[in-house]
N, C-alpha and C positions, 0 to 999 in steps of 0.2 A: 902716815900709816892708818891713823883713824879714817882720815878721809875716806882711803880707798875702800876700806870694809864696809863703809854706810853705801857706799856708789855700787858694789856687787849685790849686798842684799837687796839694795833696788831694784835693781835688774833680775836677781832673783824670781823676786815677788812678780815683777811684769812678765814672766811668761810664765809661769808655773798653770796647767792644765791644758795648755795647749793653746792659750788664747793670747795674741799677741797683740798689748794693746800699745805696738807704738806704732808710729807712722807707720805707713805699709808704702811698697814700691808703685809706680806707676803702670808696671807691667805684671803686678798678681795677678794668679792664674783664676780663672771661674769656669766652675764647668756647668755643661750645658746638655739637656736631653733632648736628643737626636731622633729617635722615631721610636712608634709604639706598633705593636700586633697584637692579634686577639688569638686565643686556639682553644681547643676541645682537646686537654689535656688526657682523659679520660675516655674519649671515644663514644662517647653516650649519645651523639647528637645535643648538646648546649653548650654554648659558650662558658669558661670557668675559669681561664687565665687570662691574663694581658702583661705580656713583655715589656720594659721598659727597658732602651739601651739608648745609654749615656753616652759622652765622648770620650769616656778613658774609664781605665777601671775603678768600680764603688767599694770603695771601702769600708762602709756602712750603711744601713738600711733599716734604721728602725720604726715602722708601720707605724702612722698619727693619721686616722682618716680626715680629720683636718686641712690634711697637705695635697688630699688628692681630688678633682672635680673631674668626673665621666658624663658625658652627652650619649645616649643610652645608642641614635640611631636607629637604622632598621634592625637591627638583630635584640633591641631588646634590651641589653647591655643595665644592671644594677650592682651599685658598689663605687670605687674598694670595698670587700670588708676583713683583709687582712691580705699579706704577702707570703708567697710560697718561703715555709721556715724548715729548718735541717741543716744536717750536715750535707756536705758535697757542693761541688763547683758551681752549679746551681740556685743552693737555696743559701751559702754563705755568706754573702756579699763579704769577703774579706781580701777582696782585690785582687783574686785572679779571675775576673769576670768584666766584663762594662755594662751588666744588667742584672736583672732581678726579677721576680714573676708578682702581678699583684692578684689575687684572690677574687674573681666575681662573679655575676652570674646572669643568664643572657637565656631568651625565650625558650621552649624546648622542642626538638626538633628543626634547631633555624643554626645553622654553619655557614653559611652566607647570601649573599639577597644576589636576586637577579634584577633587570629592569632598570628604570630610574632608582637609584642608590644614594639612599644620608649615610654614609660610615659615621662612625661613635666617634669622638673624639678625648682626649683626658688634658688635662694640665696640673702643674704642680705648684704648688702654693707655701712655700717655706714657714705655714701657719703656727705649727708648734713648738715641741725644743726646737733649740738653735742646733743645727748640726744632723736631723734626724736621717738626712742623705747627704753624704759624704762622697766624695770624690777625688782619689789621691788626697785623702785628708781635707779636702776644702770642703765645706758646704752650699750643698746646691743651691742658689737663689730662686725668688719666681721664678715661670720658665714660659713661654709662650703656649697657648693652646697648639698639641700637637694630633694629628688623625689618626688615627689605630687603624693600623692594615689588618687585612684579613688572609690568617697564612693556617685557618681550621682547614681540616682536611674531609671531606663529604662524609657521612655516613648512612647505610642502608638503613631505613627506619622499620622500627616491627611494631607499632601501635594501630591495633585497628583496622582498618580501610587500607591502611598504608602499608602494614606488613607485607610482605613478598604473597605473591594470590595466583595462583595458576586458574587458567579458565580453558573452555573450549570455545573456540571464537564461531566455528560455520558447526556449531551443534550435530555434530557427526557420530559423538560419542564418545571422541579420543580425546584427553586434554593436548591443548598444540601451542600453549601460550602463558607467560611468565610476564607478571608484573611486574617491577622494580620502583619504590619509591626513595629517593634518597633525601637528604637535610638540605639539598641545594641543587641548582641546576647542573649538570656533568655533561662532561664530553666522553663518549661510552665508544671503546673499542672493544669489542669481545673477543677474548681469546680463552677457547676451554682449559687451559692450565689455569689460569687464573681465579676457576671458581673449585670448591668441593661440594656435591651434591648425594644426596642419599636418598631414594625412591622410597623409601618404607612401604607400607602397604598398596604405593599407588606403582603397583608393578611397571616396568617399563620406562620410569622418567629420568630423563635424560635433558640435560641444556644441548642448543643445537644452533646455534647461528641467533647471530641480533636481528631484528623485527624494526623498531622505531623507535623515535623519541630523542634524538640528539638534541643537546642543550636544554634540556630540562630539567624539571625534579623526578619525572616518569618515565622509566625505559620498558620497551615491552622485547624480548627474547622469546624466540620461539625454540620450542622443546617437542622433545619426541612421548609415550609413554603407549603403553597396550593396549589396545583398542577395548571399548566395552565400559569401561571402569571413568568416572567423572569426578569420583570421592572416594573416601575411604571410610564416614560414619566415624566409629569407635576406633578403627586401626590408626597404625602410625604414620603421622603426616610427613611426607618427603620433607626435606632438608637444606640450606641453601647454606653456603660458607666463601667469604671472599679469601684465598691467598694473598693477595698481590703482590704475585712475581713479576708484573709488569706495571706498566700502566696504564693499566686499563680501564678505571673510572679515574676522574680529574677533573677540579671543578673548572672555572670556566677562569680561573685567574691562575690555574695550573697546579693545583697542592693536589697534590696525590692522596688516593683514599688509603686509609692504612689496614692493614688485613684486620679479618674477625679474629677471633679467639676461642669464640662459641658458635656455630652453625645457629643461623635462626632456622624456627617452623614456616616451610610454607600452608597459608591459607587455600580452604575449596573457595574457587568462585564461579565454578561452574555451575549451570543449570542441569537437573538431570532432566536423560530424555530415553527415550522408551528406546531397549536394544533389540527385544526379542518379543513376541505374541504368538498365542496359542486361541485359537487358528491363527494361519499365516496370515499377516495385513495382506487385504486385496487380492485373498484367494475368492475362488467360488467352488458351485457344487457342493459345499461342507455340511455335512448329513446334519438332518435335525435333530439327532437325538446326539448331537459332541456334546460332550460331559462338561465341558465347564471353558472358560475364558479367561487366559491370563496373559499379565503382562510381567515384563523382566525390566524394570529401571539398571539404569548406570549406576546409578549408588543406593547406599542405605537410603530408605524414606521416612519419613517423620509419620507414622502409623497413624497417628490419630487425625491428622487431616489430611491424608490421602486418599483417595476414593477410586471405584470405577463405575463412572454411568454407560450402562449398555439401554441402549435404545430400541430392542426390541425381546421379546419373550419374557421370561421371569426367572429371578435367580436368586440364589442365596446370596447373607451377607461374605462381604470378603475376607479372605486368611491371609497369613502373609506368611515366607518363607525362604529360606536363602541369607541371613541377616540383615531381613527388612529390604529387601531389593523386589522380589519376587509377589504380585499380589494376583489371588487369584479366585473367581467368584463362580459356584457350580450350579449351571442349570436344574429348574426345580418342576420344567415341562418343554415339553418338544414344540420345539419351535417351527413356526410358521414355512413352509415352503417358496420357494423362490424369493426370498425377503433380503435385503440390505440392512446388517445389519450394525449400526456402526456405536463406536467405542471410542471413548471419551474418557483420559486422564487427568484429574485434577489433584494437586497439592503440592508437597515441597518436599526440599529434602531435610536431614537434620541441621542443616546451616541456614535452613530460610529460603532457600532458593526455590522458587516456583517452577515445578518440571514445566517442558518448551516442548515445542514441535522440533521432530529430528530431523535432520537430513541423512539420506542416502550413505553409511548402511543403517544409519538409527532409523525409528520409523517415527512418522510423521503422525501428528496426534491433532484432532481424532483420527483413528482409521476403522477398516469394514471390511465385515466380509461376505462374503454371499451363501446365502442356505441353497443345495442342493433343491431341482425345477420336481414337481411331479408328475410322475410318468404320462397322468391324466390330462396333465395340465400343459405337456410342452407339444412344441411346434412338431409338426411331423415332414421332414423335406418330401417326403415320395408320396404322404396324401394332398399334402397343399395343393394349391393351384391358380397358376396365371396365364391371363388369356386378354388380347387386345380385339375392340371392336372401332373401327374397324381396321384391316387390316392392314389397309395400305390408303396415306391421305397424301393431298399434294405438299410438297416443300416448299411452303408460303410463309411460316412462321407463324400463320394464325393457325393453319386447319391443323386441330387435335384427332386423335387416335385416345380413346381409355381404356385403359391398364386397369383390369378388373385383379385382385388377388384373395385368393381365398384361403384363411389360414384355417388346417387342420391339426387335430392330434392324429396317431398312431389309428387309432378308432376309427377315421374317419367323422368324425365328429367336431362342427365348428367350433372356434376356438373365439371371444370374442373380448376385446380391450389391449388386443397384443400391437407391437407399434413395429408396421413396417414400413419399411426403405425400399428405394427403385432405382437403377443404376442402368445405365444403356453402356452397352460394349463399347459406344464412339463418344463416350465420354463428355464432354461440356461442346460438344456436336449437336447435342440433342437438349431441349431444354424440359426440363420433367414436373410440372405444378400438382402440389399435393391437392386433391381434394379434400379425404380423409385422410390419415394417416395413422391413423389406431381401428381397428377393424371393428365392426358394428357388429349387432344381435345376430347376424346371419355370419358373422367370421368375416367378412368385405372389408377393404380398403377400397380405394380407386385413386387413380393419377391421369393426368393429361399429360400427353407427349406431341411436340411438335419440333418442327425443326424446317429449318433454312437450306439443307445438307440433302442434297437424292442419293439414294440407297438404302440398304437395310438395314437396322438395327435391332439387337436382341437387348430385350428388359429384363434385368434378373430381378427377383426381390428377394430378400431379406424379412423374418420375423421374425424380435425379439433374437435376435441374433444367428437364428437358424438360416442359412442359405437354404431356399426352395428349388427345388428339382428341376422342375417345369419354367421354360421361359416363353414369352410371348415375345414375335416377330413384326415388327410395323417396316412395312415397304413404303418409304417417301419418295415420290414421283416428282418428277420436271415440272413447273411452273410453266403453263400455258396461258397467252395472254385470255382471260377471258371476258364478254360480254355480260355488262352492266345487264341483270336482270329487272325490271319493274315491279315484277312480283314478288321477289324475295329479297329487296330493301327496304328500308324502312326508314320513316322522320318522326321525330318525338321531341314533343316541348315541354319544358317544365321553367317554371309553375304556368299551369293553362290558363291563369287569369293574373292582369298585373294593372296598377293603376297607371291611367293615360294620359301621365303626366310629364313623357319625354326623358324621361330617366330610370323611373323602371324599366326593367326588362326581362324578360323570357329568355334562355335558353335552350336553343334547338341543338338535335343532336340526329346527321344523317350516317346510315349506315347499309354502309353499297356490297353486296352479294350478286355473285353469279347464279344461276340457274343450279347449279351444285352444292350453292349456300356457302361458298367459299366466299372469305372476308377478301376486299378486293381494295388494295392499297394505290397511292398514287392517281386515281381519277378524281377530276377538277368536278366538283360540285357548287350549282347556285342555285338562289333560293328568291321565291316570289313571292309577293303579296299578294291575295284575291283584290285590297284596295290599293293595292300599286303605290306610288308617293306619299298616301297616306301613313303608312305606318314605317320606321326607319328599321334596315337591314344591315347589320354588323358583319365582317368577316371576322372569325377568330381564328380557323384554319380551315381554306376553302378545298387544297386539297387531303385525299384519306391519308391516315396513317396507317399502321400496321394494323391495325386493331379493323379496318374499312370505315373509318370514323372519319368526318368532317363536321365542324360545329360554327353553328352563327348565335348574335344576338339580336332580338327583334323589342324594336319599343315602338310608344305611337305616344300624340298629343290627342287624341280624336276615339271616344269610345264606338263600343261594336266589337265586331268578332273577326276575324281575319285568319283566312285560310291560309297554307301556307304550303306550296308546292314548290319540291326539289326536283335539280336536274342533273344527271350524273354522266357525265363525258357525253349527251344530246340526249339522254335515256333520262323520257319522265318517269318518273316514280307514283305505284299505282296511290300508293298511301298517301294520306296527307297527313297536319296537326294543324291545330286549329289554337288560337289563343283570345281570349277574352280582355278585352280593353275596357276596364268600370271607371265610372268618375267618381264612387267612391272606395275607401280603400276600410270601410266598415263594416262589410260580408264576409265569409273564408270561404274558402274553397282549398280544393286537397293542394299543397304543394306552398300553401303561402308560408312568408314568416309575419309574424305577429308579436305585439305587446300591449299591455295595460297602459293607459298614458298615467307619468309620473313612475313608473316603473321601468327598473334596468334591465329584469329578466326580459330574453326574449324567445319563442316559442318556432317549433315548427309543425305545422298540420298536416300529418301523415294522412295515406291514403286508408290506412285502417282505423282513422275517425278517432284517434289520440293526437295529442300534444304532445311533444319532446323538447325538453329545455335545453338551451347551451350552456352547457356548467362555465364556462370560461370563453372569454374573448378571442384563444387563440383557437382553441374548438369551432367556432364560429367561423375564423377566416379561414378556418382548413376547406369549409364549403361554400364559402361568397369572398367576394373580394372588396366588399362598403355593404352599408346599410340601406342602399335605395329602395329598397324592394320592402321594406319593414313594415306592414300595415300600422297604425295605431286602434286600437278596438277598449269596449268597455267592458268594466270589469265582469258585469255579464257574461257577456260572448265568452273573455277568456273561461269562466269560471262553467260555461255551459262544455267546453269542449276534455272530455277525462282526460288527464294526466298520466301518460306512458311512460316516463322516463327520462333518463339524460342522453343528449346526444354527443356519441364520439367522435374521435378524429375522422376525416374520412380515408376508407380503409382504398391504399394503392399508393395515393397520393403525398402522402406524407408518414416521417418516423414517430413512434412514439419512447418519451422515456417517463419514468414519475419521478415526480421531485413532491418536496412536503407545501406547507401551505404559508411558507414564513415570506417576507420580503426583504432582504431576495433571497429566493429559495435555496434550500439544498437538495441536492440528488440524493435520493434515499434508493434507486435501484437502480448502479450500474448499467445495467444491459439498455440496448436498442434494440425496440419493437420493428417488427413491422406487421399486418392487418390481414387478415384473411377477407373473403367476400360477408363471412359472419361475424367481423370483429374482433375472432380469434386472434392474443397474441404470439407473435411465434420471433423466437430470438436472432436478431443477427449476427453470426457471433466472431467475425471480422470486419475491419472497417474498409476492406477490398473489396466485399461483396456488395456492401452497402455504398461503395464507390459505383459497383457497377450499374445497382439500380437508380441512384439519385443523382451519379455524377460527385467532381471532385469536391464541391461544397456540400457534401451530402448533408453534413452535420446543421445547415443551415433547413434543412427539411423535419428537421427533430420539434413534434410539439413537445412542450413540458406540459403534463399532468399531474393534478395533485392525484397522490398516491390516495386518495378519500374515496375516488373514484373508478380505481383499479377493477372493481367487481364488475362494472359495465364493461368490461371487454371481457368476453367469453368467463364469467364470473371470476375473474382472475387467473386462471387456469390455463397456464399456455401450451401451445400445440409443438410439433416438431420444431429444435433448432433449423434453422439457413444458414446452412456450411456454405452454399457455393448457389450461383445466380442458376443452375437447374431445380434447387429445391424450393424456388417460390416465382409465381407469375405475376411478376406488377401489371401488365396488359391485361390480364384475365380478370383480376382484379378490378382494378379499372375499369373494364367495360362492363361488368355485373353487377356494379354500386355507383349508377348516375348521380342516383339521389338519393335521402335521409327515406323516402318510405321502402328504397330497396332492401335496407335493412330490419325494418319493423312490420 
């Protein structure tokens, strides 16, 4: 009986607490943790929990950061630093569960990563008491590093930049577009039950269909709202709230967004931009005495850096009114007649937003309007007056007709700087070359008209936009062959002296006329030497072109003078030219090119007994094509002949544009030139037209100019655009500017 009492209370003692310290069976149980997730318990945009589920239910869970090791990953991930505690099935762990929440905390705004992806990982380390995780009473052992899934559910973010932002995307005036940032990239269905929205002040807004952005953090939704209105200033800002009755955001691993609770604010991000102007943008006739200039912005404007610059007349400072939308500045004297007046919005709104150029119905900034013509001063259709001399030429394409127009007022009294236009009833039949095109001290223009086309044509003009009453009639007649005149052709060489060295050269230039002085195309002209085989004769085009032009080049090894007699379909020509062959190249004479030796610049010797420099090399091949002809002279001679100037592109021949002076340059002005007979430039302002005249490589006809030099062509001052191949004559051109002295 003793016995057996000492052998109970032993066994007593060995299991009392629950710890059994005798053998154990070879198939005791051990449990084992199974997999972990992370969530955004709270909705906030941060990670805060991570799940831990076991292989059976826990029946203890008492928190030892000790036990727990987190690999943070892309989201950020810091902790344990404690485990979700309470009552309910939940935070119990009292074994109707097989998990438990541990406490932590992970970047802000990051609910899951997209792209290449490190997920967090945790492991459990049975470091502290014995037992602190239990499972069906047993305690859990080390445990393997296991990965934390990601089961957060996206949230819309409101910090910032990031917050929900309506904008106006094509600056119309209307907002039409909804930004959306959320904590993670999403797969975005839109369905209007899904959101609640409240327009506040910004009348009219409304979500309306998704726009872009699948699988991103950024969705853009286009919306409707009232036209006019870009902001609200001080009012209340529209409203944006998720339901989700569906599923309609979802990240990209499929956890469902969970509804709002609170509607966030949406953000202005629109720019504002001018809705309304007092005058109308892009009226005209608006009397000079209108009291004042205003403009209407889309939203409140931030007052103290708004402004409005008017460019022409004088005006008070500006008011404002409307709450801060409306800015308006009152004339302080009567302003200038017939003037363009334009108007220029700068500053921003109360959000920072820099007002922008509108679109169509917003207006576009700067804009202008036009002041009312004076009575004195405008065109008068029934006095004006155009008249052609002569009245009828043949249809050869050289022989002109000019179109004389003479602008009046009302008074009968010339009108003179007014710019007019000439338009033939038969349309790009007729080809129309400006001479002048702004009317001179006597009220004049003038044009040349020819044409290819027999029959009759009526010239209208136009000045300054007034259609003129009166037209003039030009009768083009039949092309008849006609006979090469002697008397009224002509041969011309330049330069008239060149050294007789076999490689310089002269350019001759014949030009074949009928007896009527009509330019006579398509006849074979050849050309002779007084010393025959002595001097060499070039053909460069032996027959004329349209212009009655045929051109040679003449050299010689043998000095002396050599006349030079043309022959035109067997019809000598009564004229001659004559060229000078020097053995040395140390004298000038009119037409030569020159330079200092040891000097790059090089010079030309016009016939009014000036020098003209080639600012640039490409200036230079616009009128030679090498250097042969280049005298060398000393510093003397250069220094004895006055200095005229710089020489331009040559005008016919070739396009101009400006560029700056860097290497390699930049284009500082868009446009292509092309040259009047006076240097004049005048704008081409398609590259059709400029097709027509240069051909399809035109753009290979384009000199670059530094813009330094811009004032040598008609002092910068350009003449009429060239809409169309009748408002400018490359031929005319061309044959009025052989050489550098036809210009000076």
């Amino acid at each position: 009986m003793k016995t057996l009492r000492i052998f109970l209370m032993v066994a007593m003692v060995l299991t009392v607490s629950g710890v059994n310290l005798l053998p154990q069976a070879a198939n005791a149980y051990t449990p084992s943790l199974t997999s972990a997730a992370f969530l955004d318990a709270d909705h906030n945009g941060a990670i805060d929990q991570i799940k831990v589920v076991f292989d059976s239910d826990v029946t203890a869970c008492n928190f030892e950061a000790g036990d727990w090791t987190l690999t943070p990953g892309h989201v950020g991930l810091v902790g344990p630093t404690g485990r979700l505690n309470g009552s309910g099935v939940d935070a119990a762990c009292d074994g109707s569960t097989n998990y438990f929440y541990l406490l932590v905390s992970g970047d802000t705004n990051e609910t899951g990563y997209s792209g290449p992806y490190v997920p967090p990982d945790i492991q459990y380390k049975n470091l502290g008491t014995a037992g602190s995780v239990t499972v069906l009473g047993a305690p859990v052992p080390n445990q393997s590093i296991v990965t934390v899934d990601d089961t957060a559910t996206p949230v819309l973010r409101s910090d910032g930049a990031n917050a929900p932002t309506y904008s106006d995307s094509d600056h119309n005036g209307t907002v039409d577009r909804l930004k959306l940032v959320f904590t993670e990239p999403v797969n975005f269905v839109f369905n209007s039950s899904d959101w609640a929205w409240a327009a506040g002040s910004l009348t009219g807004f409304a979500l309306s269909s998704y726009s872009s952005g699948g699988a991103t953090s950024t969705i853009y939704l286009n919306v409707t709202a009232n036209a006019g209105i870009t902001g609200v200033g001080s009012g209340t800002a529209p409203t944006i709230r998720y339901a989700a009755l569906g599923t309609g955001v979802v990240d990209l691993l499929g956890n469902s967004m969970a509804g709002m609770d609170v509607p966030q604010n949406i953000s202005d991000g629109a720019s504002p931009v001018i809705i309304s102007t007092v005058p109308t943008a892009g009226s005209t006739g608006v009397a000079v005495t209108t009291s004042y200039v205003r403009v209407t912005f889309s939203e409140p404007m931030n007052t103290g850096v708004t402004s409005l610059s008017i460019g022409s007349g004088s005006w008070l400072s500006p008011s404002w009114s409307d709450a801060n939308k409306t800015i308006t500045r009152s004339r302080l004297a009567t302003l200038a007649y017939d003037t363009n007046v334009t108007v220029t919005a700068s500053g921003e709104d109360t959000n920072g937003y820099l007002v922008t150029s509108g679109v169509s119905p917003a207006v576009a900034n700067p804009w202008s309007f036009r002041t009312v013509t004076d009575s004195s001063s405008a065109v008068s259709a029934s006095e004006s007056l155009v008249s052609a001399s002569p009245t009828s030429v043949t249809a050869n394409g050289s022989s002109v007709s000019v179109i004389t127009v003479t602008v009046k007022n009302s008074s009968g009294s010339v009108l003179s700087g007014r710019t007019v236009t000439l338009s033939s009833n038969r349309g790009s039949t007729d080809t129309i070359a400006i001479v002048n095109g702004t009317t001179d001290s006597a009220g004049k223009a003038y044009f040349q008209v020819r044409s290819n086309t027999t029959g009759s044509a009526v010239f209208t003009a136009v000045a300054d936009g007034t259609t003129i009453s009166q037209t003039a009639t030009v009768t083009f007649t039949s092309v008849t062959t006609s006979s090469v005149s002697a008397s009224r052709s002509s041969i011309y060489a330049t330069p008239s002296s060149v050294t007789a060295n076999n490689s310089s050269y002269a350019t001759v230039y014949v030009t074949v006329r009928d007896a009527s002085d009509n330019l006579l195309s398509g006849k074979t002209v050849t050309l002779y030497s007084s010393r025959g085989g002595t001097d060499t004769i070039s053909i460069v085009s032996g027959t004329t072109n349209s212009s009655g032009q045929a051109t040679f080049q003449v050299k010689s090894g043998s000095t002396g003078t050599a006349t030079l007699t043309a022959v035109a379909d067997g019809t000598t020509i009564s004229q001659t030219a004559t060229v000078t062959f020097t053995s040395s190249s140390t004298s000038l004479i009119y037409g030569d090119l020159f330079k200092e030796s040891g000097s790059t610049a090089v010079y030309y010797y016009a016939d009014n007994g000036k020098r003209y420099v080639f600012p640039t090399s490409a200036i230079y091949f616009s009128w030679y094509s090498d250097f042969s002809t280049i005298k060398t002279v000393s510093h003397g001679t250069v220094t004895a002949v006055p200095f005229g100037g710089n020489v331009i592109v040559k005008p016919g021949a070739y396009l101009v544009q400006f560029v700056s002076m860097d290497t390699p340059f930049r284009v500082l002005d868009p446009k292509v030139y092309v040259l009047t007979s006076g240097g004049q430039l005048r704008w081409v302002t398609s590259a059709s037209v400029a097709a027509a005249f240069y051909g399809a490589d035109w753009e290979r006809k384009i000199v670059a100019v530094p813009e330094v030099y811009k004032t040598n062509y008609g002092g910068a001052v350009a003449g009429a655009d060239v809409n169309s191949v009748s408002d400018y004559s490359k031929v005319s051109v061309e044959s009025t500017v052989r050489t550098i002295s036809d210009l000076y």
